[in-house]
N, C-alpha and C positions, 0 to 999 in steps of 0.2 A: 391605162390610157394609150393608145396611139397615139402620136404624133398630132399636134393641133395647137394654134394660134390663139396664146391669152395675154390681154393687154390687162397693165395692173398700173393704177394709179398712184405715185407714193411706194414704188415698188423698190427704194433702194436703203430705205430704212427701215428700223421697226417691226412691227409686223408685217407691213409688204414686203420689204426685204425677205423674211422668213418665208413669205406666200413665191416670192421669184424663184427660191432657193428650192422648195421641194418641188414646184413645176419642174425647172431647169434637169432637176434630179431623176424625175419622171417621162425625161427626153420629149418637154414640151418646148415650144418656141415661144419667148416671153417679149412683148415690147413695155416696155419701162418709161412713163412721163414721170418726171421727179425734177427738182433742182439740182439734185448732185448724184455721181453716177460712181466716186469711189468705189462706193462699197460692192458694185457690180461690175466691174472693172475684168475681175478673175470669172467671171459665170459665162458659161459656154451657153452659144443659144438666143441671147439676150442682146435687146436692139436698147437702143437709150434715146430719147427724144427727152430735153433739158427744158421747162415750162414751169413757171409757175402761174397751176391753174385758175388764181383768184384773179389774173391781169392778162395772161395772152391768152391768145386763139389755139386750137390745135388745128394742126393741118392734118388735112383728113389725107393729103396724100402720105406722110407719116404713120400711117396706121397699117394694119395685114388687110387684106383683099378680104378675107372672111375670117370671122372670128366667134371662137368658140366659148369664152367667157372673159367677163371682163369683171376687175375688183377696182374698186376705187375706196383707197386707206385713207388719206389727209382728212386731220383735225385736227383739235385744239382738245387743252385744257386750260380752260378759264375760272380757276375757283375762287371767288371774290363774294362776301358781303353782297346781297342783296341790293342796299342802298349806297353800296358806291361802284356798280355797274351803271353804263352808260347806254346811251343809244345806240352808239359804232361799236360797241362790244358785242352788243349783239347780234346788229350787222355783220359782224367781222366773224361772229361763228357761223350766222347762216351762210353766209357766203363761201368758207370752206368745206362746212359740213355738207350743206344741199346745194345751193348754185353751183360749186365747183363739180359733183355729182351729176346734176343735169347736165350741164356742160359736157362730161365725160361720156352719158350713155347718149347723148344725142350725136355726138360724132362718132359713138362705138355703131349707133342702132344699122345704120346699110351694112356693115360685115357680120351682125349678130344674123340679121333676117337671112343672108347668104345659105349657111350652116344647112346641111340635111336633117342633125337630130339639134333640137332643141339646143340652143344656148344658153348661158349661165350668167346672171348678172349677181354680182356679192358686193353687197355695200355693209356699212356699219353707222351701228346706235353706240349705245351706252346702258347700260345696267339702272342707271340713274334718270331713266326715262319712264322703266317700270318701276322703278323704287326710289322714293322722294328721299333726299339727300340734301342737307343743307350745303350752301355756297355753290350749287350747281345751277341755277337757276336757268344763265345763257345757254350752258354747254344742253345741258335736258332740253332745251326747248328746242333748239337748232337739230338736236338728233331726235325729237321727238317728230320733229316733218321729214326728217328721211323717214321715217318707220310709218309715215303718211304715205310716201314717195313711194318707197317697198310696196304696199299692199296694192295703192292705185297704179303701180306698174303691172304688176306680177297678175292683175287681171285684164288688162289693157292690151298687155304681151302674149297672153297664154290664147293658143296651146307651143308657140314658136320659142317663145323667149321664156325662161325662169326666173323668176327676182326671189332675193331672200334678203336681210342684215343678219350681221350678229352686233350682239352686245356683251362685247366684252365689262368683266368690273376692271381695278385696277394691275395694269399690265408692266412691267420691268421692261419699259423703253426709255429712250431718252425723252419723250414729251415728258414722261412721268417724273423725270430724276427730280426737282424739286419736291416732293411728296414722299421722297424713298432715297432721301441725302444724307440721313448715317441712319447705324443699325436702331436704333431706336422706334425710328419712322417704321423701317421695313417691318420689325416685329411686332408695332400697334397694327401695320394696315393687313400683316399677315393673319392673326388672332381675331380681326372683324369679321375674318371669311369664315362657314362652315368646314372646308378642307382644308384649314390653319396652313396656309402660304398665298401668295400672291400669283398673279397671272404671268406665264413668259409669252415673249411672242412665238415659242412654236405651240403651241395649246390652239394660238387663236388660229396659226396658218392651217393648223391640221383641222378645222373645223371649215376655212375657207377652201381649203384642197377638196373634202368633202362635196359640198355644195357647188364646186367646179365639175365635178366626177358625173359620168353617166349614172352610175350606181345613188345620187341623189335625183335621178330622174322623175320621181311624184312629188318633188318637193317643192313648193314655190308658195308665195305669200307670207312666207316665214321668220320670225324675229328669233334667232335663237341664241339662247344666251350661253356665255363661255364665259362664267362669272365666278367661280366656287362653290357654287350655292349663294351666292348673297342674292341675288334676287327673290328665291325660291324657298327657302327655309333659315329654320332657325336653330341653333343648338342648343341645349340647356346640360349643364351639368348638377 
């Protein structure tokens, strides 16, 4: 990559964090909305706007003049029982998963349409969208209208702009630490997967580097998944 302007949502933990880091690494110029900006502190390159996007506006003056892709990471895991999910639960995913999303590519969209070659928008589902999963109910549903979002963008946009998700299964972040809080967990949720370990967040940034890159240039419309194989197969021994 040359030199080029990505704005990444959620860019200071997690897997966005991982997504800032190998941009940064790639000598691309990164603006970062997030809550907290530790973790990007030491990243050369990297602008910080402090937001959290389920309650403020972004200022569009805040943003690059033109821009070349943009990722939006924030979510939730909410795994609860069926019947003792509520209304605002699921509120409260849609609202990070997809309203805070809209919100992002509608302030990104005047610098994406800027751009000479195509732009790159990268959002995220969940593994659990394509494959029914008990106690996921809110969280599949909320990423099941990004994967709505995705496809009605990605034709909407084209031939200017790219849309794609991934869906990641489960990933060794902190949203997850409850799921993977001593060894025990980590080796049931590891053994569920066909490639017997868990997800890290650089698995998922190198799949969202990807899909930033020129080199994914026929790709759009896309859900793809960075899962282990669990959505996909099965193992038997």
């Amino acid at each position: 990559m040359s030199e080029k302007n990505f704005v990444v949502f959620g860019g200071s933990s997690g897997i966005g964090l991982d997504i800032t880091r190998l941009l940064t690494q790639s000598n691309q110029r990164v603006t970062v909305f997030s809550r907290s900006i530790a973790a990007i502190n030491d990243l050369k390159a990297v602008s910080h706007v402090c937001i959290d996007v389920t309650r403020d506006d972004i200022d569009a003056s805040s943003l690059p003049d033109r821009i070349q892709g943009l990722v939006y990471c924030p979510g939730s895991i909410r795994l609860r029982p069926f019947h003792r999910l509520k209304a605002e639960d699921f509120l409260a995913d849609f609202e990070i998963s997809l309203l805070g999303a809209v919100k992002a590519i509608q302030a990104c969209l005047p610098g994406l349409k800027k751009v000479d070659v195509p732009g790159s928008i990268v959002l995220f589902s969940t593994v659990a969208v394509e494959t029914g999963m008990p106690f996921h109910a809110s969280i599949a549903s909320a990423k099941g209208a990004v994967e709505g979002l995705t496809r009605s963008l990605a034709a909407e946009l084209a031939p200017k702009i790219r849309v794609n998700a991934i869906a990641p299964s489960l990933t060794d972040t902190n949203l997850a630490k409850a799921l993977l809080s001593d060894e025990g967990k980590r080796a049931a949720a590891a053994e569920r997967h066909p490639l017997k370990r868990i997800g890290n967040p650089a698995d998922i940034a190198a799949a969202a580097k990807f899909l930033l890159d020129d080199s994914a240039s026929w790709i759009t419309g896309q859900i793809i998944a960075v899962d282990g194989g669990m959505g996909a197969i099965r193992t038997f021994k």
